[in-house]
SELO-684665 format. One record per atom (N, C-alpha, C): x, y, z; atom name; residue number from 1. Coordinates in nm, 2 decimals. Last residue first. Layout:
<sites>
> X; Y; Z; CA; NUM
...
</sites>
This chain:
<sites>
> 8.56; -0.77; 9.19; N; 87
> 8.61; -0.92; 9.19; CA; 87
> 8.70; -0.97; 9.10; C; 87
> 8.54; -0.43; 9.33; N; 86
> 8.58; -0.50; 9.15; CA; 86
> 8.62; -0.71; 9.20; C; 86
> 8.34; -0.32; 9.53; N; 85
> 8.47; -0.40; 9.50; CA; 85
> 8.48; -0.47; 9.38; C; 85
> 8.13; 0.01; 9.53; N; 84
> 8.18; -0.14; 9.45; CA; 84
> 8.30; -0.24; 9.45; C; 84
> 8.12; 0.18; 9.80; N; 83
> 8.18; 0.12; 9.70; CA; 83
> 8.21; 0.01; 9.63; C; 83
> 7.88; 0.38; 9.97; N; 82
> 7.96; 0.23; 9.95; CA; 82
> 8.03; 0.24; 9.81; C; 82
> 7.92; 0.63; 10.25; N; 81
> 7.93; 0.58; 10.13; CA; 81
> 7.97; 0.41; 10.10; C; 81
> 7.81; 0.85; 10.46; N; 80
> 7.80; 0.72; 10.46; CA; 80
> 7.78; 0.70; 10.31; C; 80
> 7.78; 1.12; 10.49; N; 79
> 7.89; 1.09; 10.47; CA; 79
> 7.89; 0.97; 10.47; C; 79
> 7.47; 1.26; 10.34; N; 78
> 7.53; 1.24; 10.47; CA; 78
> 7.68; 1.19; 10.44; C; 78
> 7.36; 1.40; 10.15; N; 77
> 7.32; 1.46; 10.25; CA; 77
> 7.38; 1.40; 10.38; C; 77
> 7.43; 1.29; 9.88; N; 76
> 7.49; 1.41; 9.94; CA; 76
> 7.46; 1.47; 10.05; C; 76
> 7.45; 0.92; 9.97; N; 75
> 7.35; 1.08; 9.93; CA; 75
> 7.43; 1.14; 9.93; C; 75
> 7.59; 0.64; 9.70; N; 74
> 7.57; 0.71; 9.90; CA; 74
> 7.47; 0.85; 9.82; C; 74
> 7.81; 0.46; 9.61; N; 73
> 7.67; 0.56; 9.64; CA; 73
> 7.68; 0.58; 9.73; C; 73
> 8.06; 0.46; 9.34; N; 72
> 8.07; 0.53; 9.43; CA; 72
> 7.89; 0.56; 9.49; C; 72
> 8.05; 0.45; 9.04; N; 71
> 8.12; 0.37; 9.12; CA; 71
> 8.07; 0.40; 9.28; C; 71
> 7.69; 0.56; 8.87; N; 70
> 7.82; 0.58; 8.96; CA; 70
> 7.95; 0.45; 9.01; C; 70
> 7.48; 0.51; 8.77; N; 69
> 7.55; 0.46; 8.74; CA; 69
> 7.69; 0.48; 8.76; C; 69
> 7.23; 0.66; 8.85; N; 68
> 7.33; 0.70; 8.77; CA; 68
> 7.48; 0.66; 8.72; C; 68
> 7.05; 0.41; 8.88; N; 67
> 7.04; 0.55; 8.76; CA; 67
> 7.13; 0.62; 8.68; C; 67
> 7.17; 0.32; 9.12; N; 66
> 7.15; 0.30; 9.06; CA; 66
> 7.21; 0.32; 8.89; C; 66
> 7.04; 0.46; 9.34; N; 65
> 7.17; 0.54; 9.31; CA; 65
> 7.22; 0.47; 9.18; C; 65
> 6.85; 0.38; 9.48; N; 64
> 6.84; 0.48; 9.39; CA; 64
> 6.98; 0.52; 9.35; C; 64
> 7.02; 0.10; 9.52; N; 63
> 6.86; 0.10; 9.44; CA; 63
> 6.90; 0.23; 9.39; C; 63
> 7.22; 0.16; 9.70; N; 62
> 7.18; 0.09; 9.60; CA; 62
> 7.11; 0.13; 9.49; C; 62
> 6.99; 0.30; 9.90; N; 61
> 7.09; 0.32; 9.85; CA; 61
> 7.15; 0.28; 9.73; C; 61
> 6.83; 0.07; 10.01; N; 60
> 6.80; 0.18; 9.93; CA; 60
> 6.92; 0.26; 9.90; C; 60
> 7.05; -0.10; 10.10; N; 59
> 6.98; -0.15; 9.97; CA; 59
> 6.90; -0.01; 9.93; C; 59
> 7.21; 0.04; 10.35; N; 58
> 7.22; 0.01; 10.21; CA; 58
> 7.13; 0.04; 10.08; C; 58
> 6.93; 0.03; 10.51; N; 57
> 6.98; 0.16; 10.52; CA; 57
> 7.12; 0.17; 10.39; C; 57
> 6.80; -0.22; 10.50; N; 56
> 6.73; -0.14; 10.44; CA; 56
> 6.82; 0.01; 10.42; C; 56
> 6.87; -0.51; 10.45; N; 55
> 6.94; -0.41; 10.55; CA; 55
> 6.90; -0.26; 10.47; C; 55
> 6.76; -0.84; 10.45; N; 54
> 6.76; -0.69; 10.39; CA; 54
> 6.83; -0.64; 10.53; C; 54
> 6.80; -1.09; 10.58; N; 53
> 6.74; -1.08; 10.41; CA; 53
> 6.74; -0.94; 10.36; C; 53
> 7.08; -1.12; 10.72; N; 52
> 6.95; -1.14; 10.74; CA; 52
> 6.94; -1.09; 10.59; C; 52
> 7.36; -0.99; 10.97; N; 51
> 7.33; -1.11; 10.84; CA; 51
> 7.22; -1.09; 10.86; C; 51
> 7.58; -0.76; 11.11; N; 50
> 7.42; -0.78; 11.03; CA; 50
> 7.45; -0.92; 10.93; C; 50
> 7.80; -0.63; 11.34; N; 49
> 7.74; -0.73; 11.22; CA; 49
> 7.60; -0.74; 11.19; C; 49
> 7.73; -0.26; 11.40; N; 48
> 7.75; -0.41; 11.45; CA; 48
> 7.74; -0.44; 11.32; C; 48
> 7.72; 0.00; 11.36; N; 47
> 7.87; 0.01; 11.46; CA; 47
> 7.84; -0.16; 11.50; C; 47
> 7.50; 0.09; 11.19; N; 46
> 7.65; 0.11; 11.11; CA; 46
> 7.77; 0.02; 11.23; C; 46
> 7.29; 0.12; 11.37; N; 45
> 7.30; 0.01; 11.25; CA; 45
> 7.46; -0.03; 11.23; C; 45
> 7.33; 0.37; 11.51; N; 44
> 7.36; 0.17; 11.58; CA; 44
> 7.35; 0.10; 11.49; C; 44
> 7.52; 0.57; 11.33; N; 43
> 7.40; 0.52; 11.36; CA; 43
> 7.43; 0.33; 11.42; C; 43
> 7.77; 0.71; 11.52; N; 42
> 7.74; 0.71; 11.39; CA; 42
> 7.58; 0.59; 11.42; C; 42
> 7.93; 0.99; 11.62; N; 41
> 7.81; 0.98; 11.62; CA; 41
> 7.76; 0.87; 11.45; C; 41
> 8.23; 1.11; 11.71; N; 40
> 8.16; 1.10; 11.60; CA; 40
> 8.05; 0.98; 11.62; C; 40
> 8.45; 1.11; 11.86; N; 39
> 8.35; 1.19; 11.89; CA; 39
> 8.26; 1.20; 11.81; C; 39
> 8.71; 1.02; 11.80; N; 38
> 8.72; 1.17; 11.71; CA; 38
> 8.59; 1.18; 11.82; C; 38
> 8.62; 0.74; 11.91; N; 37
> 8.72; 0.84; 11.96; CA; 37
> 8.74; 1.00; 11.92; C; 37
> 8.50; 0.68; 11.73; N; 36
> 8.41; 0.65; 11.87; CA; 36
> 8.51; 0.79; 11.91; C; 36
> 8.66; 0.61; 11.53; N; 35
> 8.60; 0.75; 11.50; CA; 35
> 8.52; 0.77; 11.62; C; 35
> 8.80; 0.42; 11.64; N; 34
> 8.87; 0.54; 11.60; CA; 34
> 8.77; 0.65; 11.60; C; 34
> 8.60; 0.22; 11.62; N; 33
> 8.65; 0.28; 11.81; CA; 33
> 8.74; 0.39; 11.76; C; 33
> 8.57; 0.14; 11.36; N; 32
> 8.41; 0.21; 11.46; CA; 32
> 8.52; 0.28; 11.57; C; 32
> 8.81; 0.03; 11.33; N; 31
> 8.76; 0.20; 11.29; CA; 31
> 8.67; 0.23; 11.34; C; 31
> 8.81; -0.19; 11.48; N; 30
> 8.89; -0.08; 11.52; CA; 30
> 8.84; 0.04; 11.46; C; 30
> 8.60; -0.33; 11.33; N; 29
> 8.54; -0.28; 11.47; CA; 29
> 8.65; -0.14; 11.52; C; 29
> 8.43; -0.33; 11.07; N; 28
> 8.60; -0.29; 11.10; CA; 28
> 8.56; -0.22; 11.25; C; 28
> 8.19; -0.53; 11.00; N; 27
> 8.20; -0.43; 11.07; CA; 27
> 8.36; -0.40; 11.08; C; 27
> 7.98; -0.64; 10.75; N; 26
> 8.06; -0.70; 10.84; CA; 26
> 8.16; -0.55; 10.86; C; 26
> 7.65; -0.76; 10.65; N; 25
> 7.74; -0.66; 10.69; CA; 25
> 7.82; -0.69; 10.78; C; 25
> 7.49; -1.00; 10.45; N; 24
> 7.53; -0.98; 10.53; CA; 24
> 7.65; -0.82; 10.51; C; 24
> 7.21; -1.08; 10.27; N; 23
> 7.28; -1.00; 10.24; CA; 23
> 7.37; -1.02; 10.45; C; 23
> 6.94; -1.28; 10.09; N; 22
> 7.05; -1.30; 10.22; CA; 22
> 7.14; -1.19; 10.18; C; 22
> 6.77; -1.27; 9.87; N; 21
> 6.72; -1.30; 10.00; CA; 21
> 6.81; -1.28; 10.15; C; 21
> 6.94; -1.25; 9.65; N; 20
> 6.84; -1.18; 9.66; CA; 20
> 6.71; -1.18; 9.83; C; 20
> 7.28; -1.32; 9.74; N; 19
> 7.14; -1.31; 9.66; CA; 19
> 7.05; -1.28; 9.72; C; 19
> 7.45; -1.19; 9.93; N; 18
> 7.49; -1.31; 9.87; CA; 18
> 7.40; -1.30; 9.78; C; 18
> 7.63; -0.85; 9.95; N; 17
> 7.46; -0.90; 9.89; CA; 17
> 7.50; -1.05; 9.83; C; 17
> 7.78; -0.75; 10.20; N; 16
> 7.80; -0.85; 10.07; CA; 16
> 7.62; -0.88; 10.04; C; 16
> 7.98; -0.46; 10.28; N; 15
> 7.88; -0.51; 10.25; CA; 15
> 7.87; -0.59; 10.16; C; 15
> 8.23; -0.37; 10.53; N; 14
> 8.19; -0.47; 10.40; CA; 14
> 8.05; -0.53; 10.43; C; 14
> 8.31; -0.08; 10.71; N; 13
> 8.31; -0.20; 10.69; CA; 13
> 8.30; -0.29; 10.54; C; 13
> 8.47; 0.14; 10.66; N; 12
> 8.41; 0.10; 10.85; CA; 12
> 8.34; -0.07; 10.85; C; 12
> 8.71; 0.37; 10.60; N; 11
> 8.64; 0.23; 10.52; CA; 11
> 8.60; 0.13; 10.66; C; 11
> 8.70; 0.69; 10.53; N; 10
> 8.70; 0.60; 10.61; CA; 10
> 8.61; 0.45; 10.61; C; 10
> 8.56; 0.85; 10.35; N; 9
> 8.69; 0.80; 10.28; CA; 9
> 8.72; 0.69; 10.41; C; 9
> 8.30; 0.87; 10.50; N; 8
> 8.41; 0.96; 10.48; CA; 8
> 8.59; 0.91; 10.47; C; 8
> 8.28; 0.57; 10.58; N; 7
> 8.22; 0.72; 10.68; CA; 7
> 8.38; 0.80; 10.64; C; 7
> 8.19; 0.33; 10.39; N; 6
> 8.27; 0.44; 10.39; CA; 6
> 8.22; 0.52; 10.50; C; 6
> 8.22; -0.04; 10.24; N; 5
> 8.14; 0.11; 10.31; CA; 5
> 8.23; 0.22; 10.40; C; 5
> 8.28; -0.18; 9.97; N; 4
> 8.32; -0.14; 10.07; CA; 4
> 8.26; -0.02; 10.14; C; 4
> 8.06; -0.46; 9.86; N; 3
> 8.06; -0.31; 9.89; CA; 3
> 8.16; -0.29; 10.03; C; 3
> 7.98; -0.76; 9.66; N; 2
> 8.02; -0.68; 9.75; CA; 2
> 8.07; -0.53; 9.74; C; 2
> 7.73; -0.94; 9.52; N; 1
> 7.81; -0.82; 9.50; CA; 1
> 7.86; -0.77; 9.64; C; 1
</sites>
């Protein structure tokens, strides 16, 4: 499954879950340096590539968000969203 991820309607990269052991994150490096530029503060997770078996700041995400069976997760408590890419 892939996910487009969000800092606020702003689309910063692509999340791919290949299966259950391998998930990679791939980065829109210009938008990281746009928002570098607004002054915005975003976590060292979010601003590199990631390949490896979990990326814990997603997958729980995911997980509880689940439930409610939204298009759209993320918390209400921050501005980091993913979205389902329809294949």
């Amino acid at each position: 499954m892939k996910y487009i991820v969000k800092y606020e309607n702003k689309i910063i990269g692509i999340y791919n879950v290949i299966d259950d052991n391998n998930v990679e994150y791939v980065v829109d490096k210009e938008q990281i340096k746009n928002l570098e530029k607004e002054n915005i503060s975003l976590n060292p997770m979010l601003r590199k590539d990631f390949k490896g078996d979990k990326f814990p700041l997603f997958d729980n995400r995911i997980k509880n968000s689940k439930r409610f069976g939204n298009v759209e997760i993320g918390y209400h408590t921050d501005p980091i969203t993913l979205e389902l890419l329809k294949e």
